[in-house]
Backbone as a printed PyTorch tensor [residue, N CA C, xyz], in Angstrom:
tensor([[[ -3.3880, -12.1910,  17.7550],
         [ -4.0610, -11.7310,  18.9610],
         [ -4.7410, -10.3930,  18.7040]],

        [[ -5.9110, -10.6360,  19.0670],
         [ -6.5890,  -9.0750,  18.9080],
         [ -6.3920,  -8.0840,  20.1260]],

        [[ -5.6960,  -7.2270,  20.5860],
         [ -5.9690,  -6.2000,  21.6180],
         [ -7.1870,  -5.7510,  22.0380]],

        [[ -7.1230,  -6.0860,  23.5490],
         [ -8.3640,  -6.0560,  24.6200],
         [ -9.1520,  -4.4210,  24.4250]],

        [[ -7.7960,  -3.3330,  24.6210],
         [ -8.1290,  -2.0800,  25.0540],
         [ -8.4030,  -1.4310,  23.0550]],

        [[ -8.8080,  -1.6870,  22.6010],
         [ -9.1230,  -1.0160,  21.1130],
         [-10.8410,  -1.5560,  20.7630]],

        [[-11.4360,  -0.6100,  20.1730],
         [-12.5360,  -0.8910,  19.6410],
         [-12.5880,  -1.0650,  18.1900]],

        [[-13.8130,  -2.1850,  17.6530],
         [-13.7250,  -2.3830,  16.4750],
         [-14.8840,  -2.3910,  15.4470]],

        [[-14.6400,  -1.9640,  14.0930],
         [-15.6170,  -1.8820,  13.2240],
         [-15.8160,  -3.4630,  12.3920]],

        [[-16.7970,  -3.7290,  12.4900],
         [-17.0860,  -5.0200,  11.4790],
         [-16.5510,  -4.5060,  10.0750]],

        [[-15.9650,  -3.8060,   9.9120],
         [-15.3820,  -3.2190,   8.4480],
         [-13.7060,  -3.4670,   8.5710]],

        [[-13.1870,  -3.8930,   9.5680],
         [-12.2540,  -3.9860,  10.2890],
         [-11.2040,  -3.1060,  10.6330]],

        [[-11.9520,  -2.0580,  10.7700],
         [-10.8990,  -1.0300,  11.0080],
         [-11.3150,  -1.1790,  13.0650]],

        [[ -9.9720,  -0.1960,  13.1250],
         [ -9.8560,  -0.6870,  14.9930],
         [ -9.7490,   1.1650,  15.0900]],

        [[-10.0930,   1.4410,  16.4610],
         [ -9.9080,   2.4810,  17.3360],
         [ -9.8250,   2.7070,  18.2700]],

        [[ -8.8540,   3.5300,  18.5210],
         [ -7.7910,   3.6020,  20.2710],
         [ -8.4510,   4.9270,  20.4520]],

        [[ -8.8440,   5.5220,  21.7000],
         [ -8.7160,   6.7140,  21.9750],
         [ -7.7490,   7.0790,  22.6190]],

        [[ -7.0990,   8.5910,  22.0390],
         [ -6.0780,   8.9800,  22.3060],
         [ -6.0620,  10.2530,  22.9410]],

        [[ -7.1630,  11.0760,  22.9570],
         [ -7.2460,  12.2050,  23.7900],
         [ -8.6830,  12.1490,  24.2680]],

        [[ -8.7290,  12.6490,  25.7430],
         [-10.3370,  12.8550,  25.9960],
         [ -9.4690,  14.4370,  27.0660]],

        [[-10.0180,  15.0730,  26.9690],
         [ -9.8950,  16.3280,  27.0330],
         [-11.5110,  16.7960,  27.3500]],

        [[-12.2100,  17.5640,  28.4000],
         [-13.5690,  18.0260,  28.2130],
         [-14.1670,  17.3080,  27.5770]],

        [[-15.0030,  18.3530,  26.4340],
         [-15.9270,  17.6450,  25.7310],
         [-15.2680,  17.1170,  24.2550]],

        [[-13.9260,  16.8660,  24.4620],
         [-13.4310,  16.5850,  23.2730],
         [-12.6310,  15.4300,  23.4600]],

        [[-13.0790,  14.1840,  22.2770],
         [-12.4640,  13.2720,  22.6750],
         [-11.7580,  12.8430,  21.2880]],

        [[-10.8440,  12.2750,  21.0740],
         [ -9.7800,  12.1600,  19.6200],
         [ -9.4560,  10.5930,  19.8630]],

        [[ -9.5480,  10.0950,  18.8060],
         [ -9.3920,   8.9850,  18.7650],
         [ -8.0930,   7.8520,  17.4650]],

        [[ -7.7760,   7.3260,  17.2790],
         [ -6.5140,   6.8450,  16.3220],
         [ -7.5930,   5.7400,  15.3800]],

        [[ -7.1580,   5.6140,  13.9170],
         [ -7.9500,   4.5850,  13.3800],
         [ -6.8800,   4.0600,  12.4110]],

        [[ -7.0990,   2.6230,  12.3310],
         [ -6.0000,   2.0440,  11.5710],
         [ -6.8130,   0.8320,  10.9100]],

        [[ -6.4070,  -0.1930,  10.2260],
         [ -6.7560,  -1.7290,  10.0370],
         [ -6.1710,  -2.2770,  11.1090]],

        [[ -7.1810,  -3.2680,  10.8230],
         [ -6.9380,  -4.5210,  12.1010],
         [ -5.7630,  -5.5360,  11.1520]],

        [[ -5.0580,  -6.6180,  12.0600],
         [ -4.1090,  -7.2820,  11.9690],
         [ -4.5690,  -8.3910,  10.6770]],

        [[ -6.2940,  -8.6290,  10.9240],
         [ -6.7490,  -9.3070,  10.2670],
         [ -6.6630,  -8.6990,   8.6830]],

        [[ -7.1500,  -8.0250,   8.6380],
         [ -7.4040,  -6.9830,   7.1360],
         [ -6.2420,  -6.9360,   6.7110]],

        [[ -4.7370,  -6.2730,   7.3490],
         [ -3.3670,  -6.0570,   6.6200],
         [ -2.9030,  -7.5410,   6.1520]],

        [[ -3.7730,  -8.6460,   6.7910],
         [ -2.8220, -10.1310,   6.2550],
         [ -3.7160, -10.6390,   5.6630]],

        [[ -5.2170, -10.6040,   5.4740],
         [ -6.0120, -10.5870,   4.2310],
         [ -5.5490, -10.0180,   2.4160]],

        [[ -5.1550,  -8.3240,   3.3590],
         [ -4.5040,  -7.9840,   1.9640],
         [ -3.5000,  -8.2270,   1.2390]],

        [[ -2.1560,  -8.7430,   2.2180],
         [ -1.0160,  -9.2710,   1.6490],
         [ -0.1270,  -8.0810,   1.7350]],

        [[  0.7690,  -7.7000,   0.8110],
         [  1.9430,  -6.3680,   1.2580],
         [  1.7280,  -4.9950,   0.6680]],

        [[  1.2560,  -4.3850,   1.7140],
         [  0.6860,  -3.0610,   1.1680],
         [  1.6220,  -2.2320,   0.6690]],

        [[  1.2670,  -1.9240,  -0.2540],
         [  2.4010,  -0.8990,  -1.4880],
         [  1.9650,   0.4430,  -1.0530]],

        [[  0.6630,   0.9640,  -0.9900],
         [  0.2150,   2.4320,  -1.1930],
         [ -1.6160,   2.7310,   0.0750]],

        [[ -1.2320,   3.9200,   0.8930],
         [ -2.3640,   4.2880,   1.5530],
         [ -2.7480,   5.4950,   0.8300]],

        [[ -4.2060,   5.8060,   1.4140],
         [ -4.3360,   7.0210,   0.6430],
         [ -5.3110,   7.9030,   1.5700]],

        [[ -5.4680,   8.2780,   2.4500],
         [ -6.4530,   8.7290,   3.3830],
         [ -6.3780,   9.9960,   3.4980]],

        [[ -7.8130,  10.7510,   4.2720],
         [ -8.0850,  12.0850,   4.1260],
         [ -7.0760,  13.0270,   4.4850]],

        [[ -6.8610,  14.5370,   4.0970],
         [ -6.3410,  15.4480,   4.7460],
         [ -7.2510,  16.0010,   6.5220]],

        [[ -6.2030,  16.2220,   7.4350],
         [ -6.8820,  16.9930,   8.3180],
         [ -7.8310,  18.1310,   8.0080]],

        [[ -9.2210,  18.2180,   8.6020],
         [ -9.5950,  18.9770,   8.0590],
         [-11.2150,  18.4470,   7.3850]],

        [[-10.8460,  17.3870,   6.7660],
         [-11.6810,  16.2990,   6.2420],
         [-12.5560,  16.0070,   7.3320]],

        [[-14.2170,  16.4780,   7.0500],
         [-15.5110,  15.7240,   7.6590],
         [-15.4200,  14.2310,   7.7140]],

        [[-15.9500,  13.3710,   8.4910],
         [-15.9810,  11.8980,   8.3790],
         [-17.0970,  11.1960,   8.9620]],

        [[-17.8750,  10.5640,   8.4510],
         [-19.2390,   9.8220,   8.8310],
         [-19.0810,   8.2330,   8.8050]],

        [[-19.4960,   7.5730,  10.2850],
         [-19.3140,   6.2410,   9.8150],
         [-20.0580,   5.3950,   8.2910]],

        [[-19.5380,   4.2950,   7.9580],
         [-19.6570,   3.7240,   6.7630],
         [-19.2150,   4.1100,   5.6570]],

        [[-19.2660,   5.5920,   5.6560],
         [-18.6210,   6.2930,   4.0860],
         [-16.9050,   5.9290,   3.7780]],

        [[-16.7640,   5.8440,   2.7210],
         [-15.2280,   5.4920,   2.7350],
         [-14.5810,   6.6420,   2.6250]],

        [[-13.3480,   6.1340,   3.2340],
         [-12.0550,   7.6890,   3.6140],
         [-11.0500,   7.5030,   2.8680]],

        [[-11.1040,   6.2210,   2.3230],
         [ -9.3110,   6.2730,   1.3550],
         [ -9.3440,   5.1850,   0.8120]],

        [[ -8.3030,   4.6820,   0.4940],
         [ -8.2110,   3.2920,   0.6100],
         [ -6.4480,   2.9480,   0.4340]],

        [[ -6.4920,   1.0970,   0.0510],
         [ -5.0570,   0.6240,   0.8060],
         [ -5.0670,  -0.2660,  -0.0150]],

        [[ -3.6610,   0.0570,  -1.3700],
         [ -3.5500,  -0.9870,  -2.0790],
         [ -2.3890,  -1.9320,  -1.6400]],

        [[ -2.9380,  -2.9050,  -2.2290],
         [ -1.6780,  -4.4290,  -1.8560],
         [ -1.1100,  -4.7120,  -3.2660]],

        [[  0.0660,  -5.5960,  -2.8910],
         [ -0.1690,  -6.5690,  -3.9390],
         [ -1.0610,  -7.3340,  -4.7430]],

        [[ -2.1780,  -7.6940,  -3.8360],
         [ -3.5040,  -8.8390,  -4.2960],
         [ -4.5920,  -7.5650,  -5.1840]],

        [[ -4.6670,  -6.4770,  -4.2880],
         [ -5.9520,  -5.5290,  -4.7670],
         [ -6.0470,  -4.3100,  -3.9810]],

        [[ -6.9430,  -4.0390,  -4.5690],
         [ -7.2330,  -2.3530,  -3.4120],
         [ -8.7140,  -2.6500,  -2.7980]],

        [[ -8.7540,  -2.0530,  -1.8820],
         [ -9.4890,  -1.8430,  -0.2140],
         [ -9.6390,  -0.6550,   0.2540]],

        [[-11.2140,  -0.6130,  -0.0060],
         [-11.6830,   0.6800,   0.7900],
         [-11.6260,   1.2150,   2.2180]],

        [[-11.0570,   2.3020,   2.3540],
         [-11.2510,   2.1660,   4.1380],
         [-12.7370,   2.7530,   4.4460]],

        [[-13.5180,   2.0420,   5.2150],
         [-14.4870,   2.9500,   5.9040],
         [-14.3000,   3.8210,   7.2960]],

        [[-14.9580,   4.3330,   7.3670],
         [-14.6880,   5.1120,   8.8560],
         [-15.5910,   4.4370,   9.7220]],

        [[-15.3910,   4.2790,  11.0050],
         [-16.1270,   3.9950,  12.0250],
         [-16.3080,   4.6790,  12.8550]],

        [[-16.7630,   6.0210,  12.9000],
         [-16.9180,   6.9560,  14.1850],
         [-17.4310,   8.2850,  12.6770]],

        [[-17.8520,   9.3830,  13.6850],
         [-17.8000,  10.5930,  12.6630],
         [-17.1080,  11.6070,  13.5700]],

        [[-16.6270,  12.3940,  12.3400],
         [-15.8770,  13.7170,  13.5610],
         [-15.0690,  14.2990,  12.2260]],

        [[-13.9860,  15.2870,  12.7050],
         [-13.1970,  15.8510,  11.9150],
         [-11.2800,  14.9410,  12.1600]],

        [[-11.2770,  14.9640,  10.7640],
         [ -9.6270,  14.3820,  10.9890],
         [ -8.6980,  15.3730,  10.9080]],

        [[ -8.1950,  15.1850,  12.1930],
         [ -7.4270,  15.7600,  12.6120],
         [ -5.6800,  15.6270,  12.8380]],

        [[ -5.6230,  14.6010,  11.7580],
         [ -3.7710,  13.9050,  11.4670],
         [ -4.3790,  12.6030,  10.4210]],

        [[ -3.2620,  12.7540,  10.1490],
         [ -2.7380,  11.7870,   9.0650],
         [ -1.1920,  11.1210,   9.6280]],

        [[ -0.9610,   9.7590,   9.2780],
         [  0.3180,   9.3100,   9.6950],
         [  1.1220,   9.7440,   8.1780]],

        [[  1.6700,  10.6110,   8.2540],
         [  2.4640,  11.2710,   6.8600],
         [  3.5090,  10.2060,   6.7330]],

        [[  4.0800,   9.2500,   7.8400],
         [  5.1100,   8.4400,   7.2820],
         [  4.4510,   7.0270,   6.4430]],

        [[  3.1510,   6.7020,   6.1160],
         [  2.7920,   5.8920,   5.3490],
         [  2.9950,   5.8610,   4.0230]],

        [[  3.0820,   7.5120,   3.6010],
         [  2.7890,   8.0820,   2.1000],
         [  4.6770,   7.4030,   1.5930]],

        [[  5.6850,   7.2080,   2.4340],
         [  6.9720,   6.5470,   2.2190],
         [  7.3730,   5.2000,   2.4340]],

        [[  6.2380,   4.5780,   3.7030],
         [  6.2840,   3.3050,   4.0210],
         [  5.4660,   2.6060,   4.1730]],

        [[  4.7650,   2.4230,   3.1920],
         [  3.3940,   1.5270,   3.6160],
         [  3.0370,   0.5860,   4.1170]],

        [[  4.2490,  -0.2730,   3.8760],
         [  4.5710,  -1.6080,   4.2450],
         [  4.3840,  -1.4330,   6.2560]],

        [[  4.6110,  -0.3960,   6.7930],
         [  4.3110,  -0.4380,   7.9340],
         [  2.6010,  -0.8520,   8.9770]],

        [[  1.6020,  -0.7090,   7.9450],
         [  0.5180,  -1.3230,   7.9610],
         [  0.4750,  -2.8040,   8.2210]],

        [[  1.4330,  -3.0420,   7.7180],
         [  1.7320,  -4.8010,   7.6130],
         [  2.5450,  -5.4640,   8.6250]],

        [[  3.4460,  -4.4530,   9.4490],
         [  4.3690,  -4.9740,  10.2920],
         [  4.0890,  -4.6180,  11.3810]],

        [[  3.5570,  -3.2850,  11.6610],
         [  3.0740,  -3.1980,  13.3090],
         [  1.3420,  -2.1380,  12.6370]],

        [[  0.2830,  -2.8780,  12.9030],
         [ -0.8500,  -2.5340,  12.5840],
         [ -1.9550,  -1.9860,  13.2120]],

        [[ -1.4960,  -2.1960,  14.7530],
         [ -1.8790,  -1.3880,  16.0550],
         [ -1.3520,  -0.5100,  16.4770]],

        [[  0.4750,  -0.0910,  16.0940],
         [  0.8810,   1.0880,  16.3350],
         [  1.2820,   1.6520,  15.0950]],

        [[  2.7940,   1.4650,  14.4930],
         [  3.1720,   2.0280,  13.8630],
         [  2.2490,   2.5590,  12.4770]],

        [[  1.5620,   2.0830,  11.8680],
         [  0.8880,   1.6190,  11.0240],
         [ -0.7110,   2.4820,  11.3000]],

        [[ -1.0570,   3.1100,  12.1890],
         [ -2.0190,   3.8050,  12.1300],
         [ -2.4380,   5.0260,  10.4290]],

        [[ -3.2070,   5.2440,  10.8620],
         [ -3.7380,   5.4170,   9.4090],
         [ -4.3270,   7.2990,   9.4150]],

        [[ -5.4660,   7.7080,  10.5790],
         [ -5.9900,   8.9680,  11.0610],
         [ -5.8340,   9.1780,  12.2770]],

        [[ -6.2610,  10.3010,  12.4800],
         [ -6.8300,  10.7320,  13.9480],
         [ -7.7840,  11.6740,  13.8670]],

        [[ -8.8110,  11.7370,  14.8530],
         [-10.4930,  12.0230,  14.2340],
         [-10.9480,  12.4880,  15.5000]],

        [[-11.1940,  13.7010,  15.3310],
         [-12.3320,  13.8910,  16.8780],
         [-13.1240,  13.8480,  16.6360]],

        [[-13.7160,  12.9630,  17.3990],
         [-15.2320,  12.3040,  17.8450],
         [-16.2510,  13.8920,  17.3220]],

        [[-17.3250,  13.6150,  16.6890],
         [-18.5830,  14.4440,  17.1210],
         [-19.1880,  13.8410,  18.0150]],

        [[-19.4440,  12.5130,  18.2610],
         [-20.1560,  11.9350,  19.1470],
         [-19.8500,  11.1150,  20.1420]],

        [[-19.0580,  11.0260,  21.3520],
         [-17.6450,  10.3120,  21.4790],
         [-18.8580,   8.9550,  22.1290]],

        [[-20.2740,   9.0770,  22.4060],
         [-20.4470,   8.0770,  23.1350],
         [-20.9040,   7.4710,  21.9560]],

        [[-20.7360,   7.2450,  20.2670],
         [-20.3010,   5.8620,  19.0970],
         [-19.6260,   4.9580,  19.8270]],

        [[-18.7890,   5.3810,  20.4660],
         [-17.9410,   4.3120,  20.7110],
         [-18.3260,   3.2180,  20.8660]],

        [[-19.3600,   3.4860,  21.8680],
         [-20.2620,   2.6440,  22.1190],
         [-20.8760,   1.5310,  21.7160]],

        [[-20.7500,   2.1300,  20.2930],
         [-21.7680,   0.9760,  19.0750],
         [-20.7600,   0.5210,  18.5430]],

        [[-19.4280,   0.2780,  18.8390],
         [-18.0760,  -0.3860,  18.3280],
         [-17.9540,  -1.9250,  19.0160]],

        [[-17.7930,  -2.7530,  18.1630],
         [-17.2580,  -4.3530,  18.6230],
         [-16.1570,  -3.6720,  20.1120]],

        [[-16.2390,  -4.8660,  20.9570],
         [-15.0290,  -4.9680,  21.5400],
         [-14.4770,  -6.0110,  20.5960]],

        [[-13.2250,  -6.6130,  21.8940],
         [-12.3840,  -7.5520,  21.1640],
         [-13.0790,  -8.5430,  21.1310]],

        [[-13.6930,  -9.2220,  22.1300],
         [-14.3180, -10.3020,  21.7550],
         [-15.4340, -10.4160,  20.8540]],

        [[-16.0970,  -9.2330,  20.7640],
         [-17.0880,  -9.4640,  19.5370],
         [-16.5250,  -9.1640,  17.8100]],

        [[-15.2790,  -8.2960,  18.1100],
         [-14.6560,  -8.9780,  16.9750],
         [-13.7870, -10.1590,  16.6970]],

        [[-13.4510, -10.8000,  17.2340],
         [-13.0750, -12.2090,  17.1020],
         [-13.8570, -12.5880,  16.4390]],

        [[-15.4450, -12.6150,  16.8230],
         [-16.5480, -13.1250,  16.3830],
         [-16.5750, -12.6040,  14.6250]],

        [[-16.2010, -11.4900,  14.2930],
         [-16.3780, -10.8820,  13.0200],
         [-15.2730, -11.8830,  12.2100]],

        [[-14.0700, -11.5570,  12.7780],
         [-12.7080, -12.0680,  12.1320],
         [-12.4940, -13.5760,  12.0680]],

        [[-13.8400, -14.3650,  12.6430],
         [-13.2010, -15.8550,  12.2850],
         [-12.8050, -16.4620,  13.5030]],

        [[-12.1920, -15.8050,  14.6060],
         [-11.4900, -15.9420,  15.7790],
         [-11.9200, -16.3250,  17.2390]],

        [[-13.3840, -16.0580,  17.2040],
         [-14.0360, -16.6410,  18.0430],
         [-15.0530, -17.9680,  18.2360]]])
């Protein structure tokens, strides 16, 4: 099942917003459910420090499996502003809860109305096979 309330990159990464504050809006980025069971059992993440500029399409890390390694792209631009530090011990959490536990950054928006240009769920279904 893809979640209604998350936006998505045809790259398959997903994004929740998690703070809107003024003119500042922060958002969570992870893989989609599809991508972590494409890849099979993720051994190792590797993503930016806070601090780290971010532009959509450019890659931010990547996420090896068993099968191979996988670039992450970004889908939004802004500054990252967290890292899930418990990945760098459990990676395998990408694989078991991929909408929560398993998040990957957190990024404030430079531009929060991108969002905009993000799949919903139903147009990613359409990406993932699912629709």
């Amino acid at each position: 099942m893809i979640p209604e309330d998350l936006r998505y990159s045809s790259d398959h990464e997903w994004v929740r917003t998690t703070g809107d504050e003024a003119d500042t809006v922060t958002v969570r980025i992870g893989i989609t459910d599809y991508a972590q069971n494409s890849l099979g059992d993720i051994v190792f993440v590797q993503v930016p420090e806070p601090g780290t500029t971010v532009e959509p399409g450019e890659s931010i890390g990547e996420v090896e499996s068993t099968k191979s390694v996988s670039d992450l792209f970004s889908p939004v631009s802004g500054t990252v502003v967290a890292r899930n530090e418990v990945l760098d011990s459990t990676p395998e959490l990408v694989n078991s809860d991929p909408y929560g536990d398993g998040w990957m950054i957190e990024v404030q928006l430079t531009d929060p109305s991108a969002l905009d240009d993000l799949l919903d769920a139903a147009g990613y279904a359409q990406v993932a096979g699912e629709g």
